[in-house]
C-alpha positions as CSV (number, residue, x, y, z in Angstrom):
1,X,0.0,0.0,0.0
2,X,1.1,3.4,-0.9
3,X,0.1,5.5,2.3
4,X,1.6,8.9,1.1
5,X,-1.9,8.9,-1.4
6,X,-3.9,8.5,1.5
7,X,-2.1,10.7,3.9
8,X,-3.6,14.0,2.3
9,X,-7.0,12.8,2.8
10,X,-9.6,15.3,3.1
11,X,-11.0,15.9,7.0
12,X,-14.5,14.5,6.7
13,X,-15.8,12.0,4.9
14,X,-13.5,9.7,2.0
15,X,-14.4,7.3,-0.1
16,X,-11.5,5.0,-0.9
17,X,-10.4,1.8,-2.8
18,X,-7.2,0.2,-2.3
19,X,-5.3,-1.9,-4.9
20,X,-4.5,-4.4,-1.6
21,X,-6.6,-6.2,1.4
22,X,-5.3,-5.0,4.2
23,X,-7.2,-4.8,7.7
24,X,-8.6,-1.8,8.6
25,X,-6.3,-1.5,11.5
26,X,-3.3,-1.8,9.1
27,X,-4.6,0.8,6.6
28,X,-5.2,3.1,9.8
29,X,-1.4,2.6,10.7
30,X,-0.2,3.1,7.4
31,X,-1.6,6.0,7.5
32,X,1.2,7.4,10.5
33,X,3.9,9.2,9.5
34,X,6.0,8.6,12.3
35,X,7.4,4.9,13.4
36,X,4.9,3.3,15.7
37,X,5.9,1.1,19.0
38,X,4.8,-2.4,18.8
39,X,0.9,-2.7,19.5
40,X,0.5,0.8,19.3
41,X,-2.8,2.1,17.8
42,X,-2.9,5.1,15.7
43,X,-5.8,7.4,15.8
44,X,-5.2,8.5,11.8
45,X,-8.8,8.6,11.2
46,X,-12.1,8.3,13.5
47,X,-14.0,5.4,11.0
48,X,-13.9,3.1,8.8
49,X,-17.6,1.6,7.0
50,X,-18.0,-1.0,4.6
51,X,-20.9,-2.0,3.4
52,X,-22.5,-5.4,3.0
53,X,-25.0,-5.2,0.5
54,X,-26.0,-9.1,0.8
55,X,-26.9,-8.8,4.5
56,X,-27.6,-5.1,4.4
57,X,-25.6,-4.2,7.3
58,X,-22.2,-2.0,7.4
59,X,-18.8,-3.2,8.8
60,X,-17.5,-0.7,11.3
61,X,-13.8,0.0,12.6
62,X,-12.7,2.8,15.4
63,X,-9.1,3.2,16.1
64,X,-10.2,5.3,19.2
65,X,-12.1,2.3,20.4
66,X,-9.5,-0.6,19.3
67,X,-7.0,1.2,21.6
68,X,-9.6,1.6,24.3
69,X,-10.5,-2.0,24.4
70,X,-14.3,-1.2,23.6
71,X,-14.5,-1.8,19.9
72,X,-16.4,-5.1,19.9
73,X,-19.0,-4.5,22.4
74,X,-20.0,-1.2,20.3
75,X,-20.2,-3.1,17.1
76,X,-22.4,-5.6,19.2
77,X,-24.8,-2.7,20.5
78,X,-24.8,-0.9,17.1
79,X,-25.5,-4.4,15.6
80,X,-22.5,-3.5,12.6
81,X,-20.4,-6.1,11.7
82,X,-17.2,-6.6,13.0
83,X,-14.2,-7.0,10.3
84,X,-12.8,-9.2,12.6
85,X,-10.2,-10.9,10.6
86,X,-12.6,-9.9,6.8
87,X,-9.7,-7.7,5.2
88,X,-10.4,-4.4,2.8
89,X,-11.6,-5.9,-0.4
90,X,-9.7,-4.3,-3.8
91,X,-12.7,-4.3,-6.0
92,X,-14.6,-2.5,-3.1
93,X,-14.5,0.8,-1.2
94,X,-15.1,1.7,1.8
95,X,-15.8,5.3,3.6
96,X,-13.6,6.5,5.9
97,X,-14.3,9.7,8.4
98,X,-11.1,11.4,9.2
């Protein structure tokens, strides 16, 4: 992935297609543009969405929420989908808030 592209990304909403699959929390950290520690989480954008047009229901990532320990539980109240290990699909965007 080429992150310099996405580093000037708009503050608001973006919709964006990658020519790879990574995981949402991967694209988030390639996002930095300073060396992270190990296991440290980024906060380069607020969310992620994909949606799932067979199910009708949109995945959801937070980087604010992975690093708090809190994202599953709200993608279980919101009733989203988790990505879980589902990576960003190539022939798909997705919206991201920054």
């Amino acid at each position: 992935m080429a992150p310099t592209s996405f580093q000037s990304m708009a503050t608001g909403w973006n919709l964006i297609a990658v020519g790879e699959s990574p995981s949402p929390s991967l694209f988030n950290k390639a996002l930095s543009t300073t060396t992270l520690a190990t296991g440290e989480i980024p906060l380069n954008l607020a969310t992620l969405w994909a949606w799932d047009a067979a199910v009708a229901k949109w995945y959801f990532y937070a980087p604010s929420l992975e690093k708090n320990g809190t994202l599953a539980s709200y993608i279980t109240s919101k009733s989203y989908l988790d990505f879980g290990s589902k990576l960003l699909d190539p022939a798909r965007g997705f919206w991201v808030n920054k």
